[in-house]
BADREN-900953 format. One record per residue (C-alpha): x, y, z; residue in three letters. Coordinates in steps of 0.5 Angstrom, whole numbers, padded with zeros to 4 digits, always signed. Example, Ala and Ser with C-alpha at 12.3 -4.5 7.8 and 13.67 -1.06 7.14 Angstrom:
<sites>
+0025-0009+0016ALA;+0027-0002+0014SER;
</sites>
This chain:
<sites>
-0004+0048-0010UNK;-0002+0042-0012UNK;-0001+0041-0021UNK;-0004+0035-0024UNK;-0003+0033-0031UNK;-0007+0032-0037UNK;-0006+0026-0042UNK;-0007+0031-0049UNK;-0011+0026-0055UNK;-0013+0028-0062UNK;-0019+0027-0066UNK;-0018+0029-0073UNK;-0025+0032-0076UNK;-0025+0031-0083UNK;-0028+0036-0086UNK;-0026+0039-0093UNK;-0032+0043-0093UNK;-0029+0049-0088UNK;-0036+0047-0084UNK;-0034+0050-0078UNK;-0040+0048-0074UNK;-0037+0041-0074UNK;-0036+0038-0067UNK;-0033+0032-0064UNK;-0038+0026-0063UNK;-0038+0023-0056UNK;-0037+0016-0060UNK;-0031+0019-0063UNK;-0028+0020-0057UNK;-0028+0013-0055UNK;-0033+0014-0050UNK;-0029+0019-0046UNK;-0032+0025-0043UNK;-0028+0032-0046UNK;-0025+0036-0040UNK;-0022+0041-0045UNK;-0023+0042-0053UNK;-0018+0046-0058UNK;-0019+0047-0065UNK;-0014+0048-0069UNK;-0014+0051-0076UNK;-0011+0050-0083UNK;-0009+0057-0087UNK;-0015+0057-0091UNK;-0020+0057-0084UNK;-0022+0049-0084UNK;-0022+0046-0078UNK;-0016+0041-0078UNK;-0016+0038-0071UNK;-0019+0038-0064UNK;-0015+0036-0058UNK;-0019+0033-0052UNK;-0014+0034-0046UNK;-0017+0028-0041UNK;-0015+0027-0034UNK;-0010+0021-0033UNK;-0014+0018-0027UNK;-0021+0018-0032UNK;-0025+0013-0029UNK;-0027+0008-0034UNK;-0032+0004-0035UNK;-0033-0003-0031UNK;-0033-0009-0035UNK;-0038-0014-0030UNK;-0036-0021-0034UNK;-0039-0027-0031UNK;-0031-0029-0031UNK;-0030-0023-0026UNK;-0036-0024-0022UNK;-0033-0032-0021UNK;-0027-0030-0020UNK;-0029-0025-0013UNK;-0033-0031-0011UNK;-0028-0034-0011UNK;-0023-0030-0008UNK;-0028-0029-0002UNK;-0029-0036-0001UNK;-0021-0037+0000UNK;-0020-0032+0004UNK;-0026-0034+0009UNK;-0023-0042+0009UNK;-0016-0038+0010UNK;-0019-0035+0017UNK;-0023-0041+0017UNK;-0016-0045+0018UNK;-0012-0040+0021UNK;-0018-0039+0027UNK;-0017-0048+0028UNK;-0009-0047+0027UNK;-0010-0042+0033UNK;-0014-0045+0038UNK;-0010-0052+0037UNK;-0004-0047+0038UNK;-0006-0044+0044UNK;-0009-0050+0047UNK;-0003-0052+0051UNK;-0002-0045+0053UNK;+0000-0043+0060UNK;-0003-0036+0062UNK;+0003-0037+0068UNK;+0008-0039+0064UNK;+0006-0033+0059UNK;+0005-0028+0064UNK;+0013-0029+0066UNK;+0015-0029+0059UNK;+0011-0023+0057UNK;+0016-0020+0064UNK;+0022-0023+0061UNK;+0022-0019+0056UNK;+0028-0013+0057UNK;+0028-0005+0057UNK;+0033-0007+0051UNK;+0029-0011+0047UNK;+0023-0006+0048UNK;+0027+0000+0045UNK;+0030-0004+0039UNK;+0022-0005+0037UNK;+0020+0002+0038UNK;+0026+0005+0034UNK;+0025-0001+0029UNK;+0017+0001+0029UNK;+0020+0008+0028UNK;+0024+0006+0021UNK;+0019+0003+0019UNK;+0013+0008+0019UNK;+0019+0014+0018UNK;+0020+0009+0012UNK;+0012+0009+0010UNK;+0012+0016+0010UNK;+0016+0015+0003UNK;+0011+0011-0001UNK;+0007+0017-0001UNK;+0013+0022-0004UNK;+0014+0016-0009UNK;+0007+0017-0011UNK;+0006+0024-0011UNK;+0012+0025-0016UNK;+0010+0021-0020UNK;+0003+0023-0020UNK;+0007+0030-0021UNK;+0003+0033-0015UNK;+0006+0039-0010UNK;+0005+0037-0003UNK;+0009+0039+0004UNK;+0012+0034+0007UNK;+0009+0035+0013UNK;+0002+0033+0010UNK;+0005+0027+0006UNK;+0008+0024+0013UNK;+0001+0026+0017UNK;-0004+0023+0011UNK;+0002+0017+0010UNK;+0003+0015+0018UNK;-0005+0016+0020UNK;-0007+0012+0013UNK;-0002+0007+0015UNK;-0004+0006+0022UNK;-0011+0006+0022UNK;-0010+0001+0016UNK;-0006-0004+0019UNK;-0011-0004+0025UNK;-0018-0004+0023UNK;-0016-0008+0015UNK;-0019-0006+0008UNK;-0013-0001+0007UNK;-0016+0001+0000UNK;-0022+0004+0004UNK;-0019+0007+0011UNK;-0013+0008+0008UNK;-0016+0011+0001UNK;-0021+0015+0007UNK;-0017+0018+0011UNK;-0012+0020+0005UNK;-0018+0023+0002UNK;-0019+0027+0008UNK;-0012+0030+0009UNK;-0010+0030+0001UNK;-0017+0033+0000UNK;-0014+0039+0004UNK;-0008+0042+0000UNK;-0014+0042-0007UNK;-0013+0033-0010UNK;-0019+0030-0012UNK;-0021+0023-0010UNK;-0018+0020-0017UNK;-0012+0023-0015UNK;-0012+0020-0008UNK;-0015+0014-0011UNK;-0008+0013-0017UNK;-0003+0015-0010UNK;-0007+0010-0005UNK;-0005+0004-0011UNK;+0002+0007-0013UNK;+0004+0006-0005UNK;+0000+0000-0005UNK;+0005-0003-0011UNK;+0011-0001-0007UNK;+0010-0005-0002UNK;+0009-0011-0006UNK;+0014-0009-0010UNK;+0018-0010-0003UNK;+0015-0016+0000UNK;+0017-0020-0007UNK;+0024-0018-0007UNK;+0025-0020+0001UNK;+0020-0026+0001UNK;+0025-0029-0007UNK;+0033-0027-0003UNK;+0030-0031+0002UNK;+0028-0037-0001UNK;+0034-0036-0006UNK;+0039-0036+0000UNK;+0036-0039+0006UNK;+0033-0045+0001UNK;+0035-0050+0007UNK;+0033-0047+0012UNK;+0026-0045+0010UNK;+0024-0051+0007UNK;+0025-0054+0014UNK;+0018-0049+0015UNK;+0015-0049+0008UNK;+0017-0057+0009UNK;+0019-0057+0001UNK;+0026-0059-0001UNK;+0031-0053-0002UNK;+0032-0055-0009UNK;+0024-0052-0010UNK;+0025-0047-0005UNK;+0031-0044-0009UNK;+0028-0044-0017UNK;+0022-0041-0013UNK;+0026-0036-0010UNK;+0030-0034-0018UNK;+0023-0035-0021UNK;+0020-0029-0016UNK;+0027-0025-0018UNK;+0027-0026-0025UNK;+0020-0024-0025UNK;+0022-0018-0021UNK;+0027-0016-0026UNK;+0023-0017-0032UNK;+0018-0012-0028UNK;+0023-0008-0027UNK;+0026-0008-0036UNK;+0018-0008-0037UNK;+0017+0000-0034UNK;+0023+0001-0036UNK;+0022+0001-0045UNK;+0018+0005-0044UNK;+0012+0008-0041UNK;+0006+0003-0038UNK;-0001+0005-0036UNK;-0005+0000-0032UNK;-0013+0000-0032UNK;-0016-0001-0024UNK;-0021-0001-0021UNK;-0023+0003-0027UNK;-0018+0007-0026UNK;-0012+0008-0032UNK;-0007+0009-0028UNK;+0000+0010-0031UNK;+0007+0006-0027UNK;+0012+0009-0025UNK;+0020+0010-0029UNK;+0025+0005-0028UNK;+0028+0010-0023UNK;+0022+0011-0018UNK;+0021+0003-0019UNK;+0028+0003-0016UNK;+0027+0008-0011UNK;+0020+0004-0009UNK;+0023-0003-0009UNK;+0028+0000-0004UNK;+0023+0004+0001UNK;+0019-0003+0001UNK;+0025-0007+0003UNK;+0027-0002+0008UNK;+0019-0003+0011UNK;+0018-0009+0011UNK;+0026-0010+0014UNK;+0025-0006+0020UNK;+0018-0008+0020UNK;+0021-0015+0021UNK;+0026-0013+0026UNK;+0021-0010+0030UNK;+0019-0018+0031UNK;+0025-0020+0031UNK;+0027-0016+0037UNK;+0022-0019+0041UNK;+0024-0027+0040UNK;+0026-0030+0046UNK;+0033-0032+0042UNK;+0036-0031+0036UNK;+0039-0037+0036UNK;+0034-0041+0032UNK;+0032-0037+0026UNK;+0038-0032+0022UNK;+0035-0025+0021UNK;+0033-0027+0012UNK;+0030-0033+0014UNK;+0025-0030+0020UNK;+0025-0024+0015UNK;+0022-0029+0009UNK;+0017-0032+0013UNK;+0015-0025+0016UNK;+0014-0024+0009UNK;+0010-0030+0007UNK;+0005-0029+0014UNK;+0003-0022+0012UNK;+0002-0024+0005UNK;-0004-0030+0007UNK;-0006-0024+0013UNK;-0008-0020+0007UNK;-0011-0025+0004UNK;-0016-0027+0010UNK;-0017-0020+0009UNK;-0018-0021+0017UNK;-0017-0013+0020UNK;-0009-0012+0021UNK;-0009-0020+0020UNK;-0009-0021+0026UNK;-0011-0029+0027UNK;-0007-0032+0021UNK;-0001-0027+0021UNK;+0000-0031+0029UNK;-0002-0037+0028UNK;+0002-0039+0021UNK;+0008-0035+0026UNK;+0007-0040+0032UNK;+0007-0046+0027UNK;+0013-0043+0022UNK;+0018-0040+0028UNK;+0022-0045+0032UNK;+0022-0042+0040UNK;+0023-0046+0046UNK;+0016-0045+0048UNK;+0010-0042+0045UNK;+0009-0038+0052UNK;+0015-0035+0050UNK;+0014-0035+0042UNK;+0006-0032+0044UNK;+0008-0027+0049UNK;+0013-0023+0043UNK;+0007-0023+0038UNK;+0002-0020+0043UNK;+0008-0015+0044UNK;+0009-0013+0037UNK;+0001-0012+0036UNK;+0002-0008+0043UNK;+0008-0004+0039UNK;+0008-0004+0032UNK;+0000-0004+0031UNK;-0004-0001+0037UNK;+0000+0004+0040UNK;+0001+0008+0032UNK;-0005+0007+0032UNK;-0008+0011+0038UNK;-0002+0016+0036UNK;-0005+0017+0029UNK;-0012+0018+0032UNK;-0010+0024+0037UNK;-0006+0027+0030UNK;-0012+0027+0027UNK;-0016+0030+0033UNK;-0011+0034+0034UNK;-0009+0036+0026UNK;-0018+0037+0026UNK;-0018+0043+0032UNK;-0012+0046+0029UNK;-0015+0046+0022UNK;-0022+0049+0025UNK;-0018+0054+0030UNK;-0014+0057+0024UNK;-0021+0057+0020UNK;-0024+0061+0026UNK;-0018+0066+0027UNK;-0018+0069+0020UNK;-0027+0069+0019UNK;-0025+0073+0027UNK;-0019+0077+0023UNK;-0024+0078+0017UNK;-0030+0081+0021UNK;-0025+0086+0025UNK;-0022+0088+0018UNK;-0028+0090+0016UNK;-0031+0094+0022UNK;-0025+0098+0021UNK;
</sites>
């Protein structure tokens, strides 16, 4: 069974009449509900102090301001004209397209071509599989790794697809974790802490590729380098005042009503890592697939890979599909768009669907053999008991 750690709080209940009855009250406990109480007592029998034991992952109350609720309007509204903008981008794009002529480029593509995406994809989920074992560590839970690279890879892949991560991803994790004895808190506080590692990632890739690739992004952003390079030092700098932040001391957070703790200095550079190896070999896996390489250099495409799933994610459009394409075929120099198009429809082909048909037989597969085992030991008890 998986170990979860208590944050231990002290109430100091005064009382220097030795009234033992004296209990905390709940509005001495900053509102909190107490999982455990333990008094302590002086020598002459008086109740000294009660600690309260409070799990790190207790739910807090939500603060439904009329700020925040603008701010979620806003940001739904931004993220309908995003795909509203992206749907009229896409179309324009796809105007001029020749279904012949992208029929003869998706045949193009060589058997080489084809193996550098799948094992590119390989690393990348291989990769994916450690956001969950960073997550776990900090959260200093026990699980074999067989389960975190299920929970991982089929949360991941069915995520990617169908969109809204927090709640696939969060369901299928929950179904698997759920398994070896963690509770939604738990599931919820991993789900984020792998959530921050791939941010942490896409921040360092996107701020290298404007701080070294300045020139030749702004030819795709259209903004002067000189811009393009403080844009770039401003995201690492910030990035490192992150990383100096966690590192004083420890940091606790408070989401989506959640107090969640963030990881040492130590694991934040194992995260920043582990995304930069994902997002990389992510990209890659687009990479491989373009008609030629001549055009764009790897940390530029990587850069704009970056940027095109950062506004998928915010049309909240499942997988990003739509704006992911269409900032792609405006951003990446081809020789034709058939050309541009037919290595994007590989890569939903590659990197999406195929994990994601794969992740569902898991499951099917994970869910009979769970309900197997269950029948053979109910079958086993009933036999030992008619001996």
């Amino acid at each position: 069974m998986p170990r979860s750690t208590k944050s231990q709080r002290s109430w100091q209940a005064h009382n220097p009449h030795g009234d033992h009855s004296q209990k905390p009250r709940p509005e001495d406990l900053n509102g909190e509900s107490a999982i455990v109480a333990r008094r302590s007592f002086d020598t002459d029998g008086s109740v000294n102090a009660v600690s309260v034991a409070v799990p790190d992952d207790l739910p807090l109350p939500e603060v439904n301001s009329p700020l925040r609720k603008f701010g979620h309007w806003l940001a739904i509204g931004f993220s309908i004209l995003l795909a509203a903008f992206s749907v009229f981008v896409l179309v324009h794009a796809l105007s001029g397209i020749n279904l012949a002529d992208l029929r003869t480029a998706i045949a193009a593509k060589s058997a080489e071509q084809i193996t550098a995406a799948a094992f590119f994809t390989s690393l990348s989920y291989l990769a994916l599989t450690g956001y969950d074992a960073i997550a776990l560590r900090q959260l200093n839970l026990h699980v074999p790794y067989k389960t975190t690279a299920l929970a991982s890879f089929t949360s991941y892949a069915i995520s990617f697809t169908l969109g809204f991560p927090l709640i696939t991803a969060g369901t299928v994790r929950y179904w698997l974790y759920s398994q070896t004895g963690l509770g939604p808190g738990r599931v919820a506080s991993l789900t984020v802490i792998a959530g921050i590692t791939f941010w942490l990632g896409m921040i360092l890739v996107i701020g290298f590729a404007l701080l070294f690739r300045s020139t030749e992004i702004s030819a795709i952003n259209h903004l002067a380098s000189e811009i393009n390079f403080l844009i770039g030092l401003a995201i690492l700098l910030t990035l490192g005042a992150y990383l100096v932040w966690v590192s004083l001391r420890q940091r606790q957070v408070r989401l989506q009503g959640f107090r969640l703790q963030l990881p040492g200095l130590r694991l934040t550079l194992a995260q920043v890592v582990l995304g930069v190896c994902d997002l990389c070999a992510a990209a890659g896996v687009l990479y491989s697939l373009l008609p030629d390489h001549r055009t764009v250099d790897f940390l530029t495409f990587a850069g704009t890979y970056v940027f095109a799933c950062i506004l998928g994610i915010a049309s909240n459009a499942p997988g990003g599909i739509g704006v992911f394409e269409a900032t792609l075929l405006k951003a990446i120099p081809a020789t034709s768009q058939e050309a541009l198009l037919a290595s994007l429809l590989l890569f939903r082909i590659i990197y999406y669907l195929v994990p994601f048909v794969l992740a569902l037989a898991l499951l099917g597969a994970h869910e009979i053999f769970r309900r197997w085992k269950t029948l053979r030991e109910a079958m086993s008890r009933n036999e030992d008991a008619k001996v």
